[in-house]
Steps between C-alpha positions, in 0.01 A plus 500: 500500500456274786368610826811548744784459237717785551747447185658170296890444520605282239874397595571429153540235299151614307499259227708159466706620189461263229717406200321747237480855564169516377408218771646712717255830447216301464566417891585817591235657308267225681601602833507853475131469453474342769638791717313700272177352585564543902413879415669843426454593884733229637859536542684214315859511536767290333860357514649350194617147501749349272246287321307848410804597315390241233324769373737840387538723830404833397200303344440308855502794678215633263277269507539518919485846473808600667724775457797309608586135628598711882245717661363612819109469654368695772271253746438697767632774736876386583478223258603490136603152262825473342432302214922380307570354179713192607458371160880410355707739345572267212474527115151400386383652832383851330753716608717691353853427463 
């Protein structure tokens, strides 16, 4: 972890989403490691863009290790993070019709 770096918000968009789906989880795979690699002790929170649905939702959200695309984070006394799925409601978006 690096000295004074309180958490990581990554506003999405975590991988370009290539043609292939195997192109795909090969990027996301890449940069989960790099979270991964930033250490078990600091918080990394995420918001799903609409290029990370190149990969299957349920599968996205995985690999991201998130429970759901919506959540909340406590930061501090009176404070919390609202973190939305604004990703499209759309078929080929991952959700159900």
């Amino acid at each position: 972890m690096s000295p004074g770096l309180a958490g990581v918000l990554n506003l999405g968009d975590t991988i370009d989403g290539r043609e292939s789906l195997a192109e795909s989880l090969q990027d996301l795979e890449e940069m989960t490691a790099v979270f991964d690699a930033l250490g078990p002790q600091l918080p990394i929170l995420h918001v799903i863009g609409n290029h990370d649905l190149r990969v299957p939702r349920q599968e996205c959200l995985a690999r991201l290790r998130l429970p759901a695309p919506y959540y909340r984070h406590p930061l501090g006394p009176g404070w919390r993070l609202l973190v939305l799925d604004t990703t499209q409601l759309t078929s080929g978006s991952g959700w159900e019709q």
